[in-house]
N, C-alpha and C positions, 0 to 999 in steps of 0.2 A: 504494500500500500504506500503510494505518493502522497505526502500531504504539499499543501500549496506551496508555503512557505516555509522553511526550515533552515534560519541563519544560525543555530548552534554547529547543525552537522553537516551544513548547506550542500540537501540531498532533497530539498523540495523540488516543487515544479520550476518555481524563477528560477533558484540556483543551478540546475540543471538544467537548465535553457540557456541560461549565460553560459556554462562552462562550454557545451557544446559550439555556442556561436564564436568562443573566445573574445567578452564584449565585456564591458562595467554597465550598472545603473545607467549610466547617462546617455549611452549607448543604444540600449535598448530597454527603458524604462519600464516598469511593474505593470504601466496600463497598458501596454502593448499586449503583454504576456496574459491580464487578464482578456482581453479583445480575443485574441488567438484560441486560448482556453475553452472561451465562451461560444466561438463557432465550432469548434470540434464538439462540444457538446451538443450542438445542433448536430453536425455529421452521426454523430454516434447516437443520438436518439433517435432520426430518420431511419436509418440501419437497424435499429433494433424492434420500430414500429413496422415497418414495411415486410420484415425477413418473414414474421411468424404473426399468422393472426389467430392463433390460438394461445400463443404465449405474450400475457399483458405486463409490459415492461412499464417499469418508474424510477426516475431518480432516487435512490436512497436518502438522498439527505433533503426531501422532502418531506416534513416530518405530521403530515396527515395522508391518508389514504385516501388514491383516485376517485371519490364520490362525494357527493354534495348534493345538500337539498334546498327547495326552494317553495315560498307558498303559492297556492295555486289562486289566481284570482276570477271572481264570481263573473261570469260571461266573457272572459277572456281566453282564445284558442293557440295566439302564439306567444312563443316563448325565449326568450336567446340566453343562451350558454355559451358564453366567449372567455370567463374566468373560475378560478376556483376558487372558492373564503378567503385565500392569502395572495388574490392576484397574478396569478402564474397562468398563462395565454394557455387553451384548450386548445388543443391536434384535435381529437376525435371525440367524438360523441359514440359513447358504445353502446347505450342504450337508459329507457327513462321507466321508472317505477312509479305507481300512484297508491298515497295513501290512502286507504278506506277508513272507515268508520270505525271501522275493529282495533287501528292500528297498523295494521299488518301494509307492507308495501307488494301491490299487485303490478307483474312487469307487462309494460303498454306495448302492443305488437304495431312493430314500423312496418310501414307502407311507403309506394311508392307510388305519387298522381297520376305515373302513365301507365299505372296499373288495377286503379278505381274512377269511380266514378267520384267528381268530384262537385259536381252542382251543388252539393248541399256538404260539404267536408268544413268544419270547422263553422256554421254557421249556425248549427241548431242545437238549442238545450240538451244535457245528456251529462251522461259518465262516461268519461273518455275511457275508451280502449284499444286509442291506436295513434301514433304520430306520423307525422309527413316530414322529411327536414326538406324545405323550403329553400335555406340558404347555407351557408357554413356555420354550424351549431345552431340555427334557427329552428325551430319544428311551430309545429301547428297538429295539434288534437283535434279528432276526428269529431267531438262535442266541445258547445261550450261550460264549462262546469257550474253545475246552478248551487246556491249557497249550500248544500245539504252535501255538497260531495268536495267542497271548495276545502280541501285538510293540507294539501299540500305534494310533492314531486319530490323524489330521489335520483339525481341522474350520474350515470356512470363511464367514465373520461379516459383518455389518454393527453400529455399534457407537456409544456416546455421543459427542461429540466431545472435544476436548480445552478443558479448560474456565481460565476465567480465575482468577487470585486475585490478593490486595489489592496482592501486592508486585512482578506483573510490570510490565515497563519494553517493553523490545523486543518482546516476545512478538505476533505480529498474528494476527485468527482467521486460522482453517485453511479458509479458504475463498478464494475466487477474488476478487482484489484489487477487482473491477467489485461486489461486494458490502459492500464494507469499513464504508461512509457507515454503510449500514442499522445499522450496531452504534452507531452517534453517534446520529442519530435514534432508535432506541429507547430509549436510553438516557437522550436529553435528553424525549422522551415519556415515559418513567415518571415522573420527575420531573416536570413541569410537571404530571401528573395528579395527584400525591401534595403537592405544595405548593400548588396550586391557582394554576398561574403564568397572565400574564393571554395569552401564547404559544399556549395549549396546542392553539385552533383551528389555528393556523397548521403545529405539531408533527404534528396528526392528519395534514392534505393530506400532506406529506411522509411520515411514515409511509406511507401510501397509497401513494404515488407507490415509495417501497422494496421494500415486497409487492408491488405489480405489476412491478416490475423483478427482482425473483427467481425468480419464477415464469415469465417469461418466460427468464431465463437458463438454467431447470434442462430449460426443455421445449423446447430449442431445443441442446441439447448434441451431439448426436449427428450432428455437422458432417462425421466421416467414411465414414459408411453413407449408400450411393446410397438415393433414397426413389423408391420402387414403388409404382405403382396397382396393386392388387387387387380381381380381379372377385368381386362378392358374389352369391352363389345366390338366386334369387328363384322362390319355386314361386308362378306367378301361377293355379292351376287352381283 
């Protein structure tokens, strides 16, 4: 595990970004390195959302879990999910639950407009039991909720990661320790690209060598589902 910052044994991410580029602070200052940091963590959440849609990935040092609720209001159909309680931009919208009367959260089956009819989707009183998303994290329930069912929504996210800034020390990404380097190599690759260091061949192989090591880790996760051959239909006539 890399942590960000580590001037005692200066084995963090800076210090090992400098060492690499052969540069001082002044050279290639903290906010670079968090800049660099913080779009690799873009790379590597894309990567890990995109590989596997059965394995739901989150930044670790997120410190609530992918879901959030919200109240439902009396005749109103749409709804937008763009953040989560603590402000962190929603990727996906994986799916929306309603509370009933009992408590209990009942999950709402998506739809898709070019797959119903819609003349009357979201305009008439009712208990919703289905969403349209409309725009990016927008949806729209298939009723409008009349006060007797108006309890409220749980809806369920994929989301930005948890991002660096200039002052953290400890802090390590939120991802799986086997990844950590790739945030040093990118880091000391942006720089070598932006100073024009005489390295920067050397920086690309290794960058390379990171990408193909994440990618192989994110496609390779699902270590505890038995793997199945599946016969495929073949009309040879």
């Amino acid at each position: 595990m890399i942590v960000f910052s580590d001037t005692s044994l200066n084995q963090g991410i800076v210090q090992q970004t400098r060492s690499l580029m052969r540069v001082d602070a002044t050279q290639w200052p903290t906010a670079k390195i968090v800049a660099s940091c913080n779009n690799y963590l873009d790379t590597v959440t894309e990567y890990a959302i995109l590989s596997d849609h059965k394995f739901q990935w989150d930044d670790t040092n997120h410190s609530k879990l992918p879901e959030g609720t919200t109240s439902l209001v009396i005749n109103q159909s749409d709804y937008s999910f763009l953040t989560d309680e603590q402000g962190n931009s929603l990727i996906t919208l994986l799916g929306i639950s309603l509370l009933d009367s009992s408590g209990k959260y009942i999950p709402l089956a998506p739809v898709d407009r070019s797959e119903i009819d819609t003349s009357t989707f979201g305009t008439v009183s009712g208990t919703p039991t289905q969403y349209d998303k409309i725009a990016d994290n927008i949806v729209r329930l298939n009723f409008l909720p009349p006060a007797t069912v108006a309890l409220g929504l749980k809806f369920y996210f994929q989301r930005t990661a948890s991002y660096f800034v200039a002052t953290d020390t400890t802090k390590s990404p939120g991802v799986s320790p086997l990844l950590h380097r790739g945030f040093v190599i990118a880091s000391a690759y942006d720089g070598a690209i932006t100073l024009g260091l005489p390295n920067l061949q050397a920086l690309a192989v290794e960058m390379q060598r990171e990408t193909d090591k994440m990618q192989t880790y994110f496609s390779e996760r699902r270590q505890d589902e038995v793997k199945r051959i599946v016969p495929a239909y073949a009309d040879n006539r």
